[in-house]
C-alpha positions as CSV (number, residue, x, y, z in Angstrom):
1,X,20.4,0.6,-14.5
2,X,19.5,1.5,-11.1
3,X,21.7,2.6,-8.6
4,X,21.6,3.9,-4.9
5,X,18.0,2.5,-4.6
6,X,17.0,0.7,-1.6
7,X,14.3,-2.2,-1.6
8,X,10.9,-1.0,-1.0
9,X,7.5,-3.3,0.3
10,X,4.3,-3.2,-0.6
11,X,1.1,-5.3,1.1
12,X,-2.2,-5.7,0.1
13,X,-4.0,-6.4,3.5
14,X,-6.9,-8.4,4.4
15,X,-8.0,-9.5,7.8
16,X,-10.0,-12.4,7.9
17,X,-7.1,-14.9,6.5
18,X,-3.4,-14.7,6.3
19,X,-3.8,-16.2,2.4
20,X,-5.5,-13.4,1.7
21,X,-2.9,-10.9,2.4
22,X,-0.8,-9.9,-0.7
23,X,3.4,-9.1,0.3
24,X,5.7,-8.0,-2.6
25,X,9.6,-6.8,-2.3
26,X,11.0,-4.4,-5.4
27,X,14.4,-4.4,-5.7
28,X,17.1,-3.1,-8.3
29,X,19.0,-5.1,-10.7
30,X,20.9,-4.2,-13.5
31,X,18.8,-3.6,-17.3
32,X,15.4,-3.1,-15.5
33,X,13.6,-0.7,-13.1
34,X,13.0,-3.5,-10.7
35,X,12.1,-7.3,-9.8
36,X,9.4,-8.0,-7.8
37,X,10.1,-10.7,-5.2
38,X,6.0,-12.3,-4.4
39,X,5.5,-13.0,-2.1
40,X,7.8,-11.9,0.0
41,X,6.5,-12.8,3.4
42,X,6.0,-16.1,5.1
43,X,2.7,-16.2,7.3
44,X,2.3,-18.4,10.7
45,X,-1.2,-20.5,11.5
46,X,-4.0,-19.0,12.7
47,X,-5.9,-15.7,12.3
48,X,-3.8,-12.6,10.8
49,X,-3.2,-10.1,13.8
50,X,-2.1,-6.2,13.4
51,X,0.9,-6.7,15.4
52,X,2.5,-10.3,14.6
53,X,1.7,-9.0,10.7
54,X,3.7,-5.4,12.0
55,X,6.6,-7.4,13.4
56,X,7.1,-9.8,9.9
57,X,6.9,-6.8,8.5
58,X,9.6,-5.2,10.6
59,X,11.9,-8.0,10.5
60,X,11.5,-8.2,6.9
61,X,12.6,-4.6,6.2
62,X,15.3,-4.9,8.5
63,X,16.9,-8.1,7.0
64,X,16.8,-6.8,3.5
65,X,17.0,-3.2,4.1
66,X,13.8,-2.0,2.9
67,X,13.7,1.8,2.8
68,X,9.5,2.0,2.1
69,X,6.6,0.2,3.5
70,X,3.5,0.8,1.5
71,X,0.0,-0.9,2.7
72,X,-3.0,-0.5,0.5
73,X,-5.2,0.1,3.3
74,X,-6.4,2.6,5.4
75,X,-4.3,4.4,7.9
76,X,-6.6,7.0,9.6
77,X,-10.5,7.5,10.4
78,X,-12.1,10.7,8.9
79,X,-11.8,13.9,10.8
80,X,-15.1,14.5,13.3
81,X,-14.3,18.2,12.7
82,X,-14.2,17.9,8.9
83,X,-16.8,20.1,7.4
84,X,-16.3,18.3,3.7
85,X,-19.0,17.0,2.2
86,X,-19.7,13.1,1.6
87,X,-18.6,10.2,3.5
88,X,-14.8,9.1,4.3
89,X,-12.0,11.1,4.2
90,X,-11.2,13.6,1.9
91,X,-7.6,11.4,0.1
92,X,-10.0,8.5,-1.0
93,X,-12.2,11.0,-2.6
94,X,-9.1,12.6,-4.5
95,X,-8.2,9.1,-5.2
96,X,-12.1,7.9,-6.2
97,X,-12.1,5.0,-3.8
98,X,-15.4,3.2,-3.4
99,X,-14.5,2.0,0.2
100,X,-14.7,5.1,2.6
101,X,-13.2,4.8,5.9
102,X,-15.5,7.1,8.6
103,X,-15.6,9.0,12.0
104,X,-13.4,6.3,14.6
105,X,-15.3,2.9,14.5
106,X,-17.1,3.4,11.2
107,X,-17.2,2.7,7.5
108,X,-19.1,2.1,4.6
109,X,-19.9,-0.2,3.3
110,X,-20.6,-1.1,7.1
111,X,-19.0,-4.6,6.2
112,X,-15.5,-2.8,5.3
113,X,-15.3,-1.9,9.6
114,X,-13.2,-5.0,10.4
115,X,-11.2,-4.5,7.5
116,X,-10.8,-0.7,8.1
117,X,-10.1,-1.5,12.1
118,X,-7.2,-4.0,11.1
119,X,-5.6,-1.7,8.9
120,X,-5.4,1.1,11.3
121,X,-3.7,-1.4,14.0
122,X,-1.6,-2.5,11.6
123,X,-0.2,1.0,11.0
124,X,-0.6,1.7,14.4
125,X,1.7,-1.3,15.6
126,X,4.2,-0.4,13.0
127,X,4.5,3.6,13.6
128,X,5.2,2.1,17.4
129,X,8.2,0.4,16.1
130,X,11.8,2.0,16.9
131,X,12.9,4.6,13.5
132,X,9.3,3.9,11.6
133,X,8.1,7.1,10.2
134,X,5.2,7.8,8.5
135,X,5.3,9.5,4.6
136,X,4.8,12.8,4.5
137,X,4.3,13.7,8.5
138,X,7.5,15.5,10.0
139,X,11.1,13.7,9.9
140,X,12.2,11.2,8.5
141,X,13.4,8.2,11.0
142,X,16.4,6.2,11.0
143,X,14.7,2.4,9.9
144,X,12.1,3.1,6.9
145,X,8.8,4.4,6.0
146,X,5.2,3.5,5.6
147,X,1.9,4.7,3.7
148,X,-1.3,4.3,2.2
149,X,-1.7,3.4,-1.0
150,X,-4.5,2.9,-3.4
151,X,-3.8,0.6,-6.0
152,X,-6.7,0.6,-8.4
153,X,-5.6,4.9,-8.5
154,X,-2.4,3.6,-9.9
155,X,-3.4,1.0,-12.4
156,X,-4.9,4.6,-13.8
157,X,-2.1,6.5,-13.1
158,X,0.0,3.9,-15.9
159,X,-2.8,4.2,-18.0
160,X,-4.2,0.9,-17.7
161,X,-7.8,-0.2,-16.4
162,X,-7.9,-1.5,-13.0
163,X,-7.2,-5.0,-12.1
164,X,-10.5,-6.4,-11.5
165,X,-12.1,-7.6,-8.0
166,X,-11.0,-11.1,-7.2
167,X,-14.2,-12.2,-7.4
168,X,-14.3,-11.1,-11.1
169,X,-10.5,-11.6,-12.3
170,X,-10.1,-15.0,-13.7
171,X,-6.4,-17.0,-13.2
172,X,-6.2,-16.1,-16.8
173,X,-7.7,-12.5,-16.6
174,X,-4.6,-11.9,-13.9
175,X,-1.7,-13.3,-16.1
176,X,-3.1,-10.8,-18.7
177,X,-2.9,-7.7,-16.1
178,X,0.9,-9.2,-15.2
179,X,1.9,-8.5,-18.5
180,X,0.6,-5.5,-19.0
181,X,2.0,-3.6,-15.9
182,X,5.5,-5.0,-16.6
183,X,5.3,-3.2,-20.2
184,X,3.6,-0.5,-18.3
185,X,5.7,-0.1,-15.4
186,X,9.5,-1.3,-16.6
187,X,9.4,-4.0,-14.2
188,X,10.3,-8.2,-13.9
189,X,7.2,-9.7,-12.3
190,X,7.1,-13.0,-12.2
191,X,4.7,-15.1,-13.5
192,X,1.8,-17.0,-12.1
193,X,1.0,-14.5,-9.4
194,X,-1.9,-14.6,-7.6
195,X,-4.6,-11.6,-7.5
196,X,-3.3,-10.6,-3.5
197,X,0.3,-10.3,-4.9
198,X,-0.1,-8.8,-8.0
199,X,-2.1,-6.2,-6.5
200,X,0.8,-6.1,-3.2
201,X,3.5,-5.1,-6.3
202,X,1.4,-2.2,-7.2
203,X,0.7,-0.9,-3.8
204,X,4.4,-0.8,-3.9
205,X,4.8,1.5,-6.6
206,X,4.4,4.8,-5.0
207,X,6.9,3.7,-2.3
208,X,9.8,2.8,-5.3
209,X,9.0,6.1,-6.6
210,X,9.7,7.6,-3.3
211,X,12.7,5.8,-3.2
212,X,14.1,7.2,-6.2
213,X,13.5,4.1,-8.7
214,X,10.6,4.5,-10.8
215,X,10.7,6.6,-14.0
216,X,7.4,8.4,-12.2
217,X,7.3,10.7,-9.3
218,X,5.0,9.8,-6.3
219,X,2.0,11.8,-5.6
220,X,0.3,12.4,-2.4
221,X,-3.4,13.2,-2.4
222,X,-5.2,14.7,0.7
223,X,-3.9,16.4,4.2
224,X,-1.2,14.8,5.9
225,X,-2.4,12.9,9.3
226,X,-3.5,14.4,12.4
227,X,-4.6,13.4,15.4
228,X,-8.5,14.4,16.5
229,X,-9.8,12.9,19.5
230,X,-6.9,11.1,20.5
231,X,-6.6,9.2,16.8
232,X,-4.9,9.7,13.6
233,X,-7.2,11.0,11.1
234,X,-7.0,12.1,7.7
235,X,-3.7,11.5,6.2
236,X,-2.3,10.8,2.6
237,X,-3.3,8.1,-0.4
238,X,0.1,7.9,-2.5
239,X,-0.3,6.9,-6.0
240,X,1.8,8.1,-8.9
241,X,1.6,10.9,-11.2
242,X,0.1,10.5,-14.1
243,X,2.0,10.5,-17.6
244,X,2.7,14.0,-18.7
């Protein structure tokens, strides 16, 4: 059973529809690691914007008492001073992501830079928010926590391959990766998710292991944030350990 353990979020973010954007709640019950609530978030008409998305966010945590925002997405542009080989910033190459988020105002592939933009806003907006902290940078405020995370690095990290894009994954294919992370991971998912969402309850992995819930530790990978140029750059992937 677990005790003591506060609800933790995880969102898989997209910009270009609200549909599109994965939300999943973990919470304890008695028997099982966790149940995943998907989705957990209820979207308004129109085009998805950093800040209203920051503020259902906010409201969300604050109504169930969510301890742990995580956001697969990027939260910082690469360091202009970094002398590190390659594109992007050094946690996605720690983490092997394909995407790589650049100097401010780039990224490749060039067609990820709206994507990359909305993400930063999005944790902008939220880090703006009274007692929201972000993981791993200084003290810890009094409301909850966000970070990065990197699905497809912890579909490895459980030993499983990847859930596919959602151009490739079938309604099917999905159901079959459902099942397989809830042997995987200890937890109640329930069924007929959609690709967003099933990928939003693994983005919140690291965050219920950071929360003290998950039979796996949480594992940063890169420097911790900084600001160059006026913006954040840099900064951590979470993921979790891998099986020892």
């Amino acid at each position: 059973m677990v005790r003591n353990v506060t609800p933790v979020l995880g969102i898989d973010l997209a910009c270009r529809r609200w549909a599109d954007i994965g939300t999943a709640r973990l919470e304890p019950v008695a028997g099982i690691r966790a149940r995943a609530v998907s989705p957990a978030l209820v979207f308004p008409k129109g085009d998805p914007d950093p800040r209203v998305l920051a503020g259902l966010i906010d409201a969300h945590c604050r109504k169930f008492g969510v301890g742990w925002v995580a956001l697969d997405g990027p939260h910082a542009w690469r360091d202009p001073a970094s002398t590190r080989p390659g594109a992007g910033r050094w946690c996605e190459k720690l983490a092997r992501a394909q995407g790589k988020t650049g100097v401010a105002e780039t990224a490749l592939p060039r067609t990820q830079l709206r994507w990359t933009r909305f993400c930063i806003e999005v944790f902008d907006a939220l880090l703006a928010l009274p007692g929201v902290w972000l993981a791993g940078d200084g003290p810890a405020g009094h409301a909850y926590g966000v970070l990065e995370t990197f699905p497809t690095a912890t579909w490895r990290a459980l030993g499983l391959a990847p859930l596919p894009g959602k151009a490739a994954a079938r309604v099917g294919g999905v159901e079959t990766w459902r099942e397989r992370l809830e042997q995987a991971a200890g937890l109640s998912v329930p069924a007929g998710l959609g690709h967003d969402d099933l990928q939003a309850v693994v983005a919140a992995l690291p965050a219920w292991a950071l929360a003290g819930g998950a039979g796996r530790r949480a594992m940063a990978l890169g420097d911790p944030a900084r600001l160059a140029g006026g913006k954040r750059a840099e900064g951590l992937i979470w993921t979790l350990a891998d099986m020892e």
